[in-house]
C-alpha positions as CSV (number, residue, x, y, z in Angstrom):
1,X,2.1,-15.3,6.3
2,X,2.2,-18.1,3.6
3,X,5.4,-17.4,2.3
4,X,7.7,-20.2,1.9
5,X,10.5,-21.0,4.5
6,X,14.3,-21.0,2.3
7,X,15.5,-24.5,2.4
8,X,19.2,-25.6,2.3
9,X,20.0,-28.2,0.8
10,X,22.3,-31.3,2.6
11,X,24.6,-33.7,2.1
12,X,22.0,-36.9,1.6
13,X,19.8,-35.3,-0.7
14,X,17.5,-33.9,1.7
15,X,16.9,-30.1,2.6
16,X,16.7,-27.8,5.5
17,X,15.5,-24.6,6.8
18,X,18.1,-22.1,6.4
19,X,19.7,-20.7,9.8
20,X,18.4,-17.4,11.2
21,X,21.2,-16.1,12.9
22,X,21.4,-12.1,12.2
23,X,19.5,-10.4,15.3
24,X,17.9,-7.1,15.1
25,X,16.6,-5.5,18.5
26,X,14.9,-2.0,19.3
27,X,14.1,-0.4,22.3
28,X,10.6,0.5,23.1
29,X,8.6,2.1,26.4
30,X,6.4,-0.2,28.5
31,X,3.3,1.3,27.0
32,X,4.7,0.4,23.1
33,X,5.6,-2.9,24.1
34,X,1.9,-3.8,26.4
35,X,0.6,-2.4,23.0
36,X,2.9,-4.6,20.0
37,X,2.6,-7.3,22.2
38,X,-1.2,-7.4,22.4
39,X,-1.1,-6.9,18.4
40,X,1.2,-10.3,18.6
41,X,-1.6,-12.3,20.6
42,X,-4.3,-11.1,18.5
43,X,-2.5,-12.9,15.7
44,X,-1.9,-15.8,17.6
45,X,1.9,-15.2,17.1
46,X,4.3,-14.1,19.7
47,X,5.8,-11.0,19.8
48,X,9.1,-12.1,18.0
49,X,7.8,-13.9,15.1
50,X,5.1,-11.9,14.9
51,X,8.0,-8.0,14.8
52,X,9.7,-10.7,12.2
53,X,7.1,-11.1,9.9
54,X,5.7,-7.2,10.0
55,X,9.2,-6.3,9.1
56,X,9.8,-8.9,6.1
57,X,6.1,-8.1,4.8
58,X,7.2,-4.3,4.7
59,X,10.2,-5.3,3.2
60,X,8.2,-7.4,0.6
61,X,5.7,-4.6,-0.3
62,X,8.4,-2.0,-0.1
63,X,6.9,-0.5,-3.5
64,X,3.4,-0.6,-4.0
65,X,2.0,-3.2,-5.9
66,X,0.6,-2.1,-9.9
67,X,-3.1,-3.2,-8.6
68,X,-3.2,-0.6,-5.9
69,X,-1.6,1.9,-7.8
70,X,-4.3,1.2,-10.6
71,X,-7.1,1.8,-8.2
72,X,-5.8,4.8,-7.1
73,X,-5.2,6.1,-10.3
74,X,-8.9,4.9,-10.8
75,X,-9.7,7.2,-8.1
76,X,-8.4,9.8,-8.9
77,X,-10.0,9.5,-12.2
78,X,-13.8,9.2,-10.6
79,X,-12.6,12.5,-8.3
80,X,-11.8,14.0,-11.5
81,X,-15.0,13.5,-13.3
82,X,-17.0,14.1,-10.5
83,X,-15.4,17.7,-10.5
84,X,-15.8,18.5,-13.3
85,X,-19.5,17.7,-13.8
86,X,-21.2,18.1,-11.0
87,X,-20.3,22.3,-10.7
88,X,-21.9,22.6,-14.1
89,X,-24.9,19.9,-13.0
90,X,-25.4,21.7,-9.8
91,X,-26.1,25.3,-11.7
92,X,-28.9,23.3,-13.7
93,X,-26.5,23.3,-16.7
94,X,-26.9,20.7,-19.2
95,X,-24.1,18.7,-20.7
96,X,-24.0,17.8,-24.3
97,X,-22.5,14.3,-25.3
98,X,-19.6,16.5,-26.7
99,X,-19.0,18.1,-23.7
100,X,-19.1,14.8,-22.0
101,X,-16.6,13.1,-24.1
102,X,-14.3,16.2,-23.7
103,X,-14.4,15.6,-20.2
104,X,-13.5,12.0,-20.5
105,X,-11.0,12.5,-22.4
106,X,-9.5,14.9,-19.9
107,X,-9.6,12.8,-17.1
108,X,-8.3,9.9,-18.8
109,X,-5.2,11.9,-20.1
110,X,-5.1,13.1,-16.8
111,X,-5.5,11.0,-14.2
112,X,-2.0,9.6,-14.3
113,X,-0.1,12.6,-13.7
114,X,-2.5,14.3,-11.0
115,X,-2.5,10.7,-8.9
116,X,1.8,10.9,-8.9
117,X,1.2,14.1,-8.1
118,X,-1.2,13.4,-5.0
119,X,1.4,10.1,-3.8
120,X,4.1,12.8,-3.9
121,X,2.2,15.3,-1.9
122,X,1.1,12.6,0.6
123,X,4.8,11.2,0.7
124,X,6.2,14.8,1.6
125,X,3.6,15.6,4.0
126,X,4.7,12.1,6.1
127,X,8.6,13.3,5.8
128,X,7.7,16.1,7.6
């Protein structure tokens, strides 16, 4: 996945790749296996590297990174705006440039909170 194997360095100035000698199994049913396999071979990988390098790039994006937590922030922001405007829009209301900036300023001050708010909803909702 482009990441850079660890190298260990030797005696005559030269490195190697570090040893991989921890093992981690699990057990899955025939069906779960056919299926992770078949993932492997679309990937060209087999299924060992390919179980290795799913679980090191979960491990590696363990937190979300800021850019994705930006855009859905962004999101969040659009959803916002587009609530509050279009019930006013849609009863032939019009909206004066005050009412407008209001509503920016709203959603900007916002749109932080209520996206938390929606990763902590969507969070509990998977624990249960």
């Amino acid at each position: 996945m482009g990441n850079a194997i660890a190298q260990l360095p030797t005696n005559n100035g030269s490195t190697r790749p570090l040893a991989r000698n921890r093992i981690l199994s699990a057990r899955f049913s025939e069906v779960e296996y056919a299926d992770l396999e078949k993932r492997a071979w679309t990937k060209g990988m087999t299924l060992g590297d390919w179980a290795r390098e799913v679980l090191l790039e979960e491990l590696r994006d363990a937190d979300p990174p800021a850019t994705q937590t930006h855009i859905f922030t962004e999101l969040v922001a659009i959803q916002l705006l587009v609530m509050n405007v279009l019930e006013p829009l849609l009863r032939r209301e019009k909206l004066s440039r005050e009412q407008v900036a209001g509503i920016f300023r709203e959603v900007q001050a916002t749109k932080t909170a209520r996206a938390q708010e929606l990763l902590v909803k969507r969070t509990q909702m998977r624990g249960n």
